[in-house]
N, C-alpha and C positions, 0 to 999 in steps of 0.2 A: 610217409608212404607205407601202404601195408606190409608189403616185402623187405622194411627194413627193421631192424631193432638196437640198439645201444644195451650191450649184458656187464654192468658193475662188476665186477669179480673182486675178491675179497672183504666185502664185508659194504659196510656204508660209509665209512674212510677215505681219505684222499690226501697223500701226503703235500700236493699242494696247496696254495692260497690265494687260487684264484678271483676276481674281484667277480667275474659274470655269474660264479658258480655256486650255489649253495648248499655244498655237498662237505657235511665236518669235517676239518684239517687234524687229522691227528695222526698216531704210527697203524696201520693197517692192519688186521688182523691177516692171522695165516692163511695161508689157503690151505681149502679141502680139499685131500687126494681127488675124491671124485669130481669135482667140480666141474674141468675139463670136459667130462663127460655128458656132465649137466647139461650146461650152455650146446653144447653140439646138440642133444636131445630136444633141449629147448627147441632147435634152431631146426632142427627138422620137423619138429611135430609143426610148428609154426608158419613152413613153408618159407621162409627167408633167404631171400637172392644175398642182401648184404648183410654182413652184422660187424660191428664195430664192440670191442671188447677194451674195455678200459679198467683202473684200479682207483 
């Protein structure tokens, strides 16, 4: 749906080893202070009723 988005946060990592997922299994990198900031900015420039934030 256009109103929704899915925001990675930390990098392209995932400490798990999901079978559905093809997203690399390794230690995450840190997060950017700003980040937070980011994803919210994102998320209004974008108009987004939901947004789902994952690592």
């Amino acid at each position: 749906s256009a109103d929704m988005a899915t925001f990675m946060i930390a990098g392209d990592r995932c400490t798990r080893a999901c079978g559905f997922c093809a997203v690399s299994t390794a230690k995450p990198f840190a997060l950017e202070s700003d980040e937070p900031q980011r994803v919210a900015e994102a998320t209004r420039r974008m108009k987004l009723k939901h947004v789902v934030i994952t690592a």
